[in-house]
C-alpha positions as a Markdown table, in Angstrom:
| # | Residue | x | y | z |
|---|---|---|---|---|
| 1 | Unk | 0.0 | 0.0 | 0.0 |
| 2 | Unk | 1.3 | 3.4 | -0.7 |
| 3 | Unk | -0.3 | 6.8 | 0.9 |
| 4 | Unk | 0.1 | 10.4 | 0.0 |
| 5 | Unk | -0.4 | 13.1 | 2.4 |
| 6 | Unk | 0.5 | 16.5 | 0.5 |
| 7 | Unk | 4.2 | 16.1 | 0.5 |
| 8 | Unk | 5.1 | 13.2 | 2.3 |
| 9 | Unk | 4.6 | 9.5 | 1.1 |
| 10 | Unk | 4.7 | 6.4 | 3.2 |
| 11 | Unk | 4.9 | 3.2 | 1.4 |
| 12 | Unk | 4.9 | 1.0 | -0.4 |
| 13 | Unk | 4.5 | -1.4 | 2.6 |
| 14 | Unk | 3.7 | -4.7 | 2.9 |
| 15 | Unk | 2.5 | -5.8 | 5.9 |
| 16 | Unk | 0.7 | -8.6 | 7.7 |
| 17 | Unk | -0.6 | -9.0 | 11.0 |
| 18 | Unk | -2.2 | -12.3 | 12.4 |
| 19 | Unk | -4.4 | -12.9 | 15.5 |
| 20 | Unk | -2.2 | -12.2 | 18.8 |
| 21 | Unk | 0.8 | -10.8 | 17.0 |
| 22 | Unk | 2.5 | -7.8 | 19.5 |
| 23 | Unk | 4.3 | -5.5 | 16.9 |
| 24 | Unk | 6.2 | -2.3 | 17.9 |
| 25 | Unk | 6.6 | 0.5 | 15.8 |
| 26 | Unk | 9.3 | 3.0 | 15.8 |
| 27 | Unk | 11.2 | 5.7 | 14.2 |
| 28 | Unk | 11.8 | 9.6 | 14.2 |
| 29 | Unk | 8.8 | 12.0 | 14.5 |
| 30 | Unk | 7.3 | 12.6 | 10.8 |
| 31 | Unk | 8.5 | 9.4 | 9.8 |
| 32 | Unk | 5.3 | 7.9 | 9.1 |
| 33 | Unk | 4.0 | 5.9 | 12.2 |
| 34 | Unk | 0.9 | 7.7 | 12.4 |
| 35 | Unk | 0.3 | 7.1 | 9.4 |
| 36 | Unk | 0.0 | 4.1 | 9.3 |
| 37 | Unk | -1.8 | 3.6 | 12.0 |
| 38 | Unk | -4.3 | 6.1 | 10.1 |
| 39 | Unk | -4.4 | 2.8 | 7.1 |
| 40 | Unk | -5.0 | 0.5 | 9.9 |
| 41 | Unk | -8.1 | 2.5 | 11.3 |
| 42 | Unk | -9.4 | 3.3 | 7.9 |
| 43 | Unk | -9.2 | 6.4 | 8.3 |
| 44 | Unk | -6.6 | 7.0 | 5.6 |
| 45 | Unk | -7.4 | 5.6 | 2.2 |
| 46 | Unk | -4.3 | 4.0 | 0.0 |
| 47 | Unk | -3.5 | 5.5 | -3.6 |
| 48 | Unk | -1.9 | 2.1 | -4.5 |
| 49 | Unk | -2.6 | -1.0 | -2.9 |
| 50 | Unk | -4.9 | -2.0 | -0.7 |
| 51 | Unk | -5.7 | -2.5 | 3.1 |
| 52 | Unk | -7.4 | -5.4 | 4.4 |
| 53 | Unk | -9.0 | -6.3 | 7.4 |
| 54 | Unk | -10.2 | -10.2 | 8.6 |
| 55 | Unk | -14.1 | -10.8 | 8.8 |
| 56 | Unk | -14.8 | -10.2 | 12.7 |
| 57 | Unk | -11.5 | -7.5 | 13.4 |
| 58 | Unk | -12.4 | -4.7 | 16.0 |
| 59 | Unk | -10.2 | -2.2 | 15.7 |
| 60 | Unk | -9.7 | -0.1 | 18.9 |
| 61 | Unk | -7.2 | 3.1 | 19.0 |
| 62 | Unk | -5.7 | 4.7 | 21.8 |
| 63 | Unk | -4.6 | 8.2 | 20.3 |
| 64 | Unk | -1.8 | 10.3 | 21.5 |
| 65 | Unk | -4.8 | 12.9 | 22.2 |
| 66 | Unk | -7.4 | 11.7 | 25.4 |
| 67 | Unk | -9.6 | 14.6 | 25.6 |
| 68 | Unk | -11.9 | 13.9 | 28.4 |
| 69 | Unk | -15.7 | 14.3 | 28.3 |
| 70 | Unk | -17.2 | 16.5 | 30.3 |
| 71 | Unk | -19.1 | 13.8 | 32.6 |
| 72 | Unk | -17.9 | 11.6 | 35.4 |
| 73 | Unk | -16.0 | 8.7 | 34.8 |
| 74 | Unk | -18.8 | 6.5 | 35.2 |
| 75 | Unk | -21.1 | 8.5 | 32.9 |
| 76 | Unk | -18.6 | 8.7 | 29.9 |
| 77 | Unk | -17.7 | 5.0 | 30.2 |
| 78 | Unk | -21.3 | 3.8 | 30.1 |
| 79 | Unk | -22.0 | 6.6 | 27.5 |
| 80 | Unk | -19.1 | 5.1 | 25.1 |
| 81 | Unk | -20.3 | 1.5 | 25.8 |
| 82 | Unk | -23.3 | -0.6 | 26.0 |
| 83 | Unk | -22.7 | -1.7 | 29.8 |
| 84 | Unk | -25.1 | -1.3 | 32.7 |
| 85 | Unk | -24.0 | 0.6 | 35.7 |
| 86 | Unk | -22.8 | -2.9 | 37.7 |
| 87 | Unk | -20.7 | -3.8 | 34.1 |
| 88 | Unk | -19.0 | -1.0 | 34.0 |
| 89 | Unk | -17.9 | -0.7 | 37.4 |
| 90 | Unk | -16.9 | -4.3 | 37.1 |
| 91 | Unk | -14.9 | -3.6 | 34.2 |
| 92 | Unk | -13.4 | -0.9 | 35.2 |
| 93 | Unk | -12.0 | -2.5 | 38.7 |
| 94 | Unk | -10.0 | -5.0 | 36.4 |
| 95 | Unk | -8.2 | -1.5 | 35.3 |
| 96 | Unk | -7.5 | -0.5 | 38.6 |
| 97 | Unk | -10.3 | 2.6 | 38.9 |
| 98 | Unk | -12.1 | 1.7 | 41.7 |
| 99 | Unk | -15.3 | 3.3 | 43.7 |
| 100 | Unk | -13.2 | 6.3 | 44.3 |
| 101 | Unk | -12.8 | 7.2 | 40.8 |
| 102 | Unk | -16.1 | 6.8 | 39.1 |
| 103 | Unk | -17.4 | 10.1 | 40.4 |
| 104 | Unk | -15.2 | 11.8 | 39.6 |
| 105 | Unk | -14.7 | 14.0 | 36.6 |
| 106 | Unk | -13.5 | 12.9 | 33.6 |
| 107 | Unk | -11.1 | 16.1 | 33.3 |
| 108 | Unk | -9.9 | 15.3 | 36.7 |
| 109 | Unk | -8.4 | 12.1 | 36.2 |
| 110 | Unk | -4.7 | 11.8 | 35.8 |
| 111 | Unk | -3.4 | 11.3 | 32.3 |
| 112 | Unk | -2.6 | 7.7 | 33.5 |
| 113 | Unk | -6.3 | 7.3 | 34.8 |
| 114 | Unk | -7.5 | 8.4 | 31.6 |
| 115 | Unk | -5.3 | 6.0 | 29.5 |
| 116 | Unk | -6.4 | 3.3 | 31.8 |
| 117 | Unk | -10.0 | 4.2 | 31.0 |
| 118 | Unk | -9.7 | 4.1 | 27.8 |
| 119 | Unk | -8.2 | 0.6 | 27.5 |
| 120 | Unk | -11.2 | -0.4 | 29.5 |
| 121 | Unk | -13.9 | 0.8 | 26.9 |
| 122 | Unk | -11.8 | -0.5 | 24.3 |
| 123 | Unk | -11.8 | -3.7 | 26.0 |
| 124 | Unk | -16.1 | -3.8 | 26.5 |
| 125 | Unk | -16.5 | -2.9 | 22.5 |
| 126 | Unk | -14.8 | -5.9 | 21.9 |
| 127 | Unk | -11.6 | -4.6 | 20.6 |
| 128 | Unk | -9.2 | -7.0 | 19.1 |
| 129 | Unk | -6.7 | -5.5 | 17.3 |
| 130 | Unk | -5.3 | -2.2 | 19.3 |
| 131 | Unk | -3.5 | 0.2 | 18.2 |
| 132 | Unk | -2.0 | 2.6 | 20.7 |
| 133 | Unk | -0.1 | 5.6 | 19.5 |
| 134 | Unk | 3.0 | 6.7 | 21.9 |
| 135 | Unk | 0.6 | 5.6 | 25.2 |
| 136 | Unk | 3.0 | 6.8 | 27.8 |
| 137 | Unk | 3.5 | 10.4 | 26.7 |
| 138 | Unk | 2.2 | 12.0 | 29.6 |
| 139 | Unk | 2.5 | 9.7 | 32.0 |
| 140 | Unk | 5.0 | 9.3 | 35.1 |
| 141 | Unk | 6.3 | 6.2 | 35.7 |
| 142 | Unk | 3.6 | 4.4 | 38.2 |
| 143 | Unk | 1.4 | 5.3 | 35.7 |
| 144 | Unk | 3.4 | 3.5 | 32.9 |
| 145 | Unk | 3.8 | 0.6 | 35.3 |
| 146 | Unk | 0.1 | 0.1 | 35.7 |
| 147 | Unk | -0.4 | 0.5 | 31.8 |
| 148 | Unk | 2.4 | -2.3 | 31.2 |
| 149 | Unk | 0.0 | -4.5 | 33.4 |
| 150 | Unk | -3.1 | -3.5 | 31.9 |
| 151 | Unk | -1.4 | -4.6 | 28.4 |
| 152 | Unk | 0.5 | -7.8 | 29.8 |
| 153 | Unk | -3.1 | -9.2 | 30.0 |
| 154 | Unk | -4.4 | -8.3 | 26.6 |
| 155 | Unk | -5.4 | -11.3 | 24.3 |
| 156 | Unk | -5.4 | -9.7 | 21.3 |
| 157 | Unk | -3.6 | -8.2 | 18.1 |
| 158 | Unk | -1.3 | -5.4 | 19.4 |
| 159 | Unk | 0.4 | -2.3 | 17.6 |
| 160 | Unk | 2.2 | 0.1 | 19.6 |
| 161 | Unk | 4.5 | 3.3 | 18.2 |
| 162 | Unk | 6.5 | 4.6 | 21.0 |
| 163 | Unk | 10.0 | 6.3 | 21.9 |
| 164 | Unk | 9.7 | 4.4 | 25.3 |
| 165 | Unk | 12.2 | 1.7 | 24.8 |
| 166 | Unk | 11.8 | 0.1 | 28.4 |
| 167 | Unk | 7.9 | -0.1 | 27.4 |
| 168 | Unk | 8.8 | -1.6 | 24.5 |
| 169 | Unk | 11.0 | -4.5 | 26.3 |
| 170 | Unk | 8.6 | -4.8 | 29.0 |
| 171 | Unk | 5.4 | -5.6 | 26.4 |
| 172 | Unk | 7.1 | -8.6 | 25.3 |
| 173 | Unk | 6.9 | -7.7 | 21.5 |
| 174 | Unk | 7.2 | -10.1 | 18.9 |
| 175 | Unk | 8.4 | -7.6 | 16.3 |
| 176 | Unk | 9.5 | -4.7 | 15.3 |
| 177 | Unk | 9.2 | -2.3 | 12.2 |
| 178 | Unk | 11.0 | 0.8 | 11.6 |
| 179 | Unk | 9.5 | 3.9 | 10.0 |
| 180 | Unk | 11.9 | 6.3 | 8.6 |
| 181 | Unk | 11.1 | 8.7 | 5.8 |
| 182 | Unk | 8.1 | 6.6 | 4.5 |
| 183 | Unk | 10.3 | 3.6 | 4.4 |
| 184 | Unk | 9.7 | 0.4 | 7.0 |
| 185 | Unk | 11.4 | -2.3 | 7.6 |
| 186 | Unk | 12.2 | -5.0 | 10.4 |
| 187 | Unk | 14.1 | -3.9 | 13.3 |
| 188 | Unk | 15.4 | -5.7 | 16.2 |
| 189 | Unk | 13.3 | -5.7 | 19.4 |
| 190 | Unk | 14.4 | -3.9 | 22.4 |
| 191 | Unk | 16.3 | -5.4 | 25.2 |
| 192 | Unk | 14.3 | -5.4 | 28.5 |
| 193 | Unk | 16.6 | -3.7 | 31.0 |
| 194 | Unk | 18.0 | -6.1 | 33.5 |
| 195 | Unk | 15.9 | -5.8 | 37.1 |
């Protein structure tokens, strides 16, 4: 596949991804990750090529933007799913946010809160291919930490651009493509620091 966006190209790729595969994707700022993610979604459209998803693929993504609603936790996750009050609350336990948190205000949640969230809703739509796009900007390191965990139990297809190299090693990646100037190819996997 091959996609033009005004002056910048990114392709042509070739690229497979099978059920439970955990893919990193790397490379200098402009390079093209985004974009790519943006074919994945289907919100960008090939010139050449085309993109393909399986019969029953759920595509989820976790933008570098999480703009928070303007309800309580509890509201905007039941407003973005179809899960009754004791579902959500459920659901949202596994992902650490507990009683305390679903009063609260959307806006007032940490950055970490709000990416935890956001796994969750992608988890009760059914997601399972997920696509996060650099997860930890914004986050400290508990915050990380309790995102590493929320990922380490993810069943699914997973895509990840970050800079974070110790995210990358802890995810336990099975590949890893580099993105530089509309070019990819494979790349060796980070090495999980020792500890």
């Amino acid at each position: 596949a091959v996609v033009d966006r005004g002056r910048f190209r990114l392709g042509p790729i070739d690229l497979e991804l099978r059920w439970r595969d955990r893919l990193a994707l790397t490379g200098p700022n402009g390079a093209g990750k985004s974009t790519l993610l943006g074919l994945l979604t289907g919100e960008l459209r090939p010139i050449a090529g085309t993109v393909r998803l399986g019969s029953g693929v759920v595509v989820g993504h976790l933008g570098q933007d999480r703009v928070p609603g303007p309800g309580t936790l509890l509201e905007a996750v039941r407003e973005r799913t179809e899960l009754s009050v004791e579902e959500a609350r459920s659901l949202l336990a596994k992902f650490d946010l507990g009683a305390e948190h679903l009063t609260r205000a959307e806006a007032d949640l940490s950055p970490g809160e709000r990416s935890r969230a956001g796994l969750a809703v992608l988890v009760a739509r059914g997601t399972n291919l997920l696509l996060l796009d650099e997860p930890t900007n914004h986050l400290d390191l508990d915050a990380i930490e309790e995102l590493e965990g929320a990922l380490a139990g993810y069943d699914g297809t997973l895509v990840v651009v970050s800079h974070d190299r110790r995210l990358l090693a802890n995810l336990r990646l099975g590949r890893r493509l580099e993105v530089v100037g509309g070019r990819v190819a494979e790349a060796p996997l980070p090495v999980a620091a020792p500890g």
